[in-house]
C-alpha positions in Angstrom: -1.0 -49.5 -58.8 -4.3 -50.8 -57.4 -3.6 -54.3 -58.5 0.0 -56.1 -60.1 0.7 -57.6 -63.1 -2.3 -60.3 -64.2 -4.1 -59.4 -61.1 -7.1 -57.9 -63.3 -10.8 -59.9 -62.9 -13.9 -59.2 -64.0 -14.5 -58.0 -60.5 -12.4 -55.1 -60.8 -14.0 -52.4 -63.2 -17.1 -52.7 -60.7 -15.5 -52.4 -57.6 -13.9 -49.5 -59.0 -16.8 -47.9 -60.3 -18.8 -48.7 -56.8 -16.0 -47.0 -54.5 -16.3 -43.7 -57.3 -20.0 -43.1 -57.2 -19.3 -42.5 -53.9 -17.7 -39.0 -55.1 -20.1 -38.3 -58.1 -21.4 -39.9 -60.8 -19.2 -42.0 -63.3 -19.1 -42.4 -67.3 -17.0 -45.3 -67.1 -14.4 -47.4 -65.9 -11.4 -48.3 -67.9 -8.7 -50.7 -67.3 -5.7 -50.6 -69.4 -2.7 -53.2 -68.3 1.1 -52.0 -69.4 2.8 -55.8 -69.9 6.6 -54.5 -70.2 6.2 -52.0 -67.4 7.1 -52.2 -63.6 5.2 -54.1 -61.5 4.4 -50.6 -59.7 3.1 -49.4 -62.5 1.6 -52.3 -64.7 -2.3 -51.3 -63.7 -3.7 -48.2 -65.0 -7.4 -47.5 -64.0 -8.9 -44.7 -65.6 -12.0 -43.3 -64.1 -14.6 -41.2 -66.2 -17.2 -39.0 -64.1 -19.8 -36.9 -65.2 -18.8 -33.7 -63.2 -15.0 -32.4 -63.3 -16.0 -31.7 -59.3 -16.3 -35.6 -58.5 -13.1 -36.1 -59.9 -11.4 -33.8 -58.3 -13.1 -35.0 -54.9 -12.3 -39.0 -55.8 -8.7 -37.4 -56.6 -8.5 -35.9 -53.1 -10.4 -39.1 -51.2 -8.0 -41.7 -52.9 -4.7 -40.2 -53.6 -2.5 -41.9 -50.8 -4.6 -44.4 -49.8 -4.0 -47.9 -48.8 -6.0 -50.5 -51.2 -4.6 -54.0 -50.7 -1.6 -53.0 -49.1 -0.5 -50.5 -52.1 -0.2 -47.1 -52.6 -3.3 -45.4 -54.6 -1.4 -42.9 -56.8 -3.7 -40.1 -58.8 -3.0 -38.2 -61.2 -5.7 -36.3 -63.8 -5.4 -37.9 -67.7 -5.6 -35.2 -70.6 -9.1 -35.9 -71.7 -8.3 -35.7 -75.6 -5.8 -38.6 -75.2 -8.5 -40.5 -73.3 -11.1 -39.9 -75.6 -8.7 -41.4 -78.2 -7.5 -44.8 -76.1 -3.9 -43.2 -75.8 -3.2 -44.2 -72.9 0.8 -44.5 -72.2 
């Protein structure tokens, strides 16, 4: 819940990936927007690091945090599903 509905630039994925690195290295950034759901939950960002430890760090750093006046909410991904785009 980072950013609403049609809020997504090309701006994003980076600035995403920037603020991560600060925990560990990342694989990727991934960006997947949900058009029928709540405005709340529209926005799903999906961050890939190398080491299971920097997630778990960014996890820590972020969850509750303030970014644009939301609420970051974490939560870990099963990594099969990722690995296959499932992502619902």
């Amino acid at each position: 819940n980072i950013v609403g509905k049609g809020e997504v630039d090309d701006d994003l994925e980076p600035e995403i990936a920037e603020e991560c690195n600060s925990y560990g290295a990342v694989e990727r950034v991934l960006i997947h927007e949900l058009p029928e759901a709540t405005e709340e939950l529209a926005v799903r960002i999906f961050v890939e690091f190398k080491r299971q430890e920097s997630a778990v760090k960014a996890a820590i750093a972020l969850n509750g945090r303030y970014f644009g006046g939301r609420n970051v909410k974490v939560k870990f991904w099963d990594y099969n599903k990722f690995r296959r785009f499932q992502l619902t």
